[in-house]
C-alpha positions as CSV (number, residue, x, y, z in Angstrom):
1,X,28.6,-12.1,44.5
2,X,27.1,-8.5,43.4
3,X,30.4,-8.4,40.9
4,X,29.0,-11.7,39.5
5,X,25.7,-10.8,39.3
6,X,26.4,-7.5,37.1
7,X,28.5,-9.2,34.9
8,X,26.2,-12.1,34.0
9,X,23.6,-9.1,33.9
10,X,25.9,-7.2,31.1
11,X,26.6,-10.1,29.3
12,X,22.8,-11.0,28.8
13,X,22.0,-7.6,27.8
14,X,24.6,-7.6,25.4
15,X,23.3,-11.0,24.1
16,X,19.7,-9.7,23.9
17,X,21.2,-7.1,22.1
18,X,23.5,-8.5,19.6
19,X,21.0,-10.9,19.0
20,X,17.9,-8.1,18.4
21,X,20.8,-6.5,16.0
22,X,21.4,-9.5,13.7
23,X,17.6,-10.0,13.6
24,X,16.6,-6.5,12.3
25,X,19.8,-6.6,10.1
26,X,18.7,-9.9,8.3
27,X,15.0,-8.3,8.3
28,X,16.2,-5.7,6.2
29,X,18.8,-7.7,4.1
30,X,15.3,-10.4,3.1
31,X,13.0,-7.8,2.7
32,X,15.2,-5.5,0.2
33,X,16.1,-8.7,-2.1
34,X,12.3,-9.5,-2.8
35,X,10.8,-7.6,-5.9
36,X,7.5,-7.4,-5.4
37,X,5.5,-9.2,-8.1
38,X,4.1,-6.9,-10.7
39,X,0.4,-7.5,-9.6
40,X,1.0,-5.7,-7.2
41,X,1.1,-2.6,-9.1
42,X,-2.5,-3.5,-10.1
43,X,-4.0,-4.5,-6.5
44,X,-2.1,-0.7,-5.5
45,X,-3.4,1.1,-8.4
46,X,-7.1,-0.5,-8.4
47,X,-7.2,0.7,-4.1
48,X,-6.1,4.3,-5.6
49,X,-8.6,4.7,-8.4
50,X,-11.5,3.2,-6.5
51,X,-10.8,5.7,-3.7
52,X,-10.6,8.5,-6.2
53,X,-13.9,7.5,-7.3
54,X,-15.8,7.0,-3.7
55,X,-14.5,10.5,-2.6
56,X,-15.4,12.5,-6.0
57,X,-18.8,10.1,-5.9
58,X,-19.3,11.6,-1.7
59,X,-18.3,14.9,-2.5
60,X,-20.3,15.4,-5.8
61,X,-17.9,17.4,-7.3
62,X,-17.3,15.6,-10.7
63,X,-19.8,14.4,-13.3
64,X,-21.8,11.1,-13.2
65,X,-20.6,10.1,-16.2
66,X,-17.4,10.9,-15.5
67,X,-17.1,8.6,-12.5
68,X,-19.2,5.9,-14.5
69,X,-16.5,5.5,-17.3
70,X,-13.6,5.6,-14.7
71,X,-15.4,2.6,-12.6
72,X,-15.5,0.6,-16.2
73,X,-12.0,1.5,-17.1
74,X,-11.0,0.2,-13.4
75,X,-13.2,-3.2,-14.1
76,X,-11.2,-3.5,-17.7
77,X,-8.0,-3.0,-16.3
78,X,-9.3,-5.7,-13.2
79,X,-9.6,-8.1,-16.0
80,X,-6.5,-7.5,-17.6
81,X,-4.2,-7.5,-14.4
82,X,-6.2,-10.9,-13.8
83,X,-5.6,-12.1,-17.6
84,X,-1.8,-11.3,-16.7
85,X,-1.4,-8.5,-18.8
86,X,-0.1,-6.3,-16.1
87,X,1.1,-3.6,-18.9
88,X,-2.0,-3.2,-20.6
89,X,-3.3,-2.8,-17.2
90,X,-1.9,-0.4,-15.6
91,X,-1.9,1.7,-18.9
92,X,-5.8,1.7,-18.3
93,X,-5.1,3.0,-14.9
94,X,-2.6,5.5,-16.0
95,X,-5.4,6.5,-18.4
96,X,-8.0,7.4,-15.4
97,X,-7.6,11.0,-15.3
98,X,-9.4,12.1,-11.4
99,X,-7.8,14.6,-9.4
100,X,-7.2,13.9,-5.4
101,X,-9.9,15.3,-3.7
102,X,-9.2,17.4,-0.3
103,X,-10.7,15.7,2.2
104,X,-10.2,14.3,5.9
105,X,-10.6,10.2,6.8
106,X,-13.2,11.8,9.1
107,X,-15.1,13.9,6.8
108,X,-15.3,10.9,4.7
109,X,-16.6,8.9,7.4
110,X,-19.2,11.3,8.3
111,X,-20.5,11.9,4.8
112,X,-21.7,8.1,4.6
């Protein structure tokens, strides 16, 4: 009876196992055949820029003016990723010239 018992034991784990297995292998096989769509460049690209511009605006490190013109360009490329012009758009972000500022999530925080 305690023969019994460890097979049918073994043969569920193995079952829970196989079954895990093909799950995370058809995971992977669905998620690598999907392109992501091209707005998503934009939606990636706008979270970057904005960033850029709330930690050089925190800091105070870079020009008003500077951060003023890179929050229009941001807007104009909004409107063109929106208007489906997903080139034009991200040339405008490619054209937003702010260097990454050093900084820790928790300095950020505690600057606000």
């Amino acid at each position: 009876m305690a023969v019994d018992r460890q097979k049918h034991s073994q043969a569920v784990t193995l079952t829970v196992g196989l079954a895990f297995a093909v799950n995370i292998l058809a995971t992977v096989v669905a998620a690598g055949s999907e392109r992501p769509r091209p707005e998503t460049a934009c939606v990636a690209y706008d979270l970057h820029i904005f960033t850029l511009v709330e930690d050089h605006g925190l800091v105070e490190d870079t020009a008003a003016e500077v951060l003023s013109d890179a929050a229009f360009r941001m807007f104009e490329a909004r409107l063109a990723c929106r208007e489906g012009d997903t080139k034009r758009a991200l040339d405008i972000y490619d054209s937003i010239h702010l260097d990454h500022v050093r900084m820790s999530p928790l300095y950020r925080v505690l600057l606000r």
